[in-house]
N, C-alpha and C positions, 0 to 999 in steps of 0.2 A: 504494500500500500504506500503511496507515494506519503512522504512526508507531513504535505500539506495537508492531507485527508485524515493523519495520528493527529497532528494538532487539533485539528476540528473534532475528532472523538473523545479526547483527553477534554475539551473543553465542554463537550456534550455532559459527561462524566462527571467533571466537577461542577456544574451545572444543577445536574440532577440530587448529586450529596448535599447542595444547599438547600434543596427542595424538603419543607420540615415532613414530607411526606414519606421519605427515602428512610426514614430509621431500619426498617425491615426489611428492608430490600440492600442494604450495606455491606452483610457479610453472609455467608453461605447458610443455608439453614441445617441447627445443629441436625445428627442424625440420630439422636436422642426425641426429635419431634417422631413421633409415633404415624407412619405411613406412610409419612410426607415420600420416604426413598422408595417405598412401593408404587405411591403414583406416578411420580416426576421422576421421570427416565433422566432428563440432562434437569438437572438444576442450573439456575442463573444466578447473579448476583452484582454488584457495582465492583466491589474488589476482585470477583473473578474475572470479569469486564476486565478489565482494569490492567488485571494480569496478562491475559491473552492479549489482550495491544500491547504489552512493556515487551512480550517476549513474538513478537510478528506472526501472529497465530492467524490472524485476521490477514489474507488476500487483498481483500474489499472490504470498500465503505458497506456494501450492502452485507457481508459477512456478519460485521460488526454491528449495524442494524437487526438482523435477524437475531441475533445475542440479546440486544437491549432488549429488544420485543418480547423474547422470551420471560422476561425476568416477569412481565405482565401477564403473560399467557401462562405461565405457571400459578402464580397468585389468584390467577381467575378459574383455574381447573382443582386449586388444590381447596378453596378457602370459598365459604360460602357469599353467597349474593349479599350485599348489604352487610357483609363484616366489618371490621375496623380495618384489618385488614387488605380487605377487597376494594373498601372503596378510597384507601389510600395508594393504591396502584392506580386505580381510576384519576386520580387527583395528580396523579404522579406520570400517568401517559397524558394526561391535557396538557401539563404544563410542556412533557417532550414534543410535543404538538405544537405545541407556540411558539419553540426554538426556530 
């Protein structure tokens, strides 16, 4: 991925960490959460984000997209409609939306 395309992720990223929405979405979920590793085949998260661009894991911007996105698409398969949870991923893809 061209240079110019890590900066605009890394800023996407830290972005998103300031969003008071991100608390949950920051570090991996333990695997001490009960199912969570039976549902969710690839887990997401902003530091594994994060990681996979420090270490050129990511081709494409659209790689790197499909990553973010996950982290919401997991939150919405795993965690009920209307949770604290759920609808701070909701609150948390507007805001990736308005970037």
């Amino acid at each position: 991925m061209p240079v110019v395309e890590v900066k605009v992720c890394e800023s996407i990223i830290r972005k998103m960490l300031r969003n008071p929405n991100s608390y949950a979405f920051k570090d991996p979920v333990p695997t001490t959460v009960p199912m969570y590793h039976d549902i969710i085949k690839k887990p997401m998260d902003f530091t594994t984000l994060k990681t996979n661009l420090d270490e050129k894991k990511y081709a494409t911007l659209d790689e790197f997209h499909s990553d973010l996105l996950l982290i919401f698409k997991n939150c919405y398969t795993f965690n009920m409609e209307g949770s604290d949870l759920f609808v701070a991923a909701q609150n948390l893809e507007v805001a990736f939306n308005e970037l």
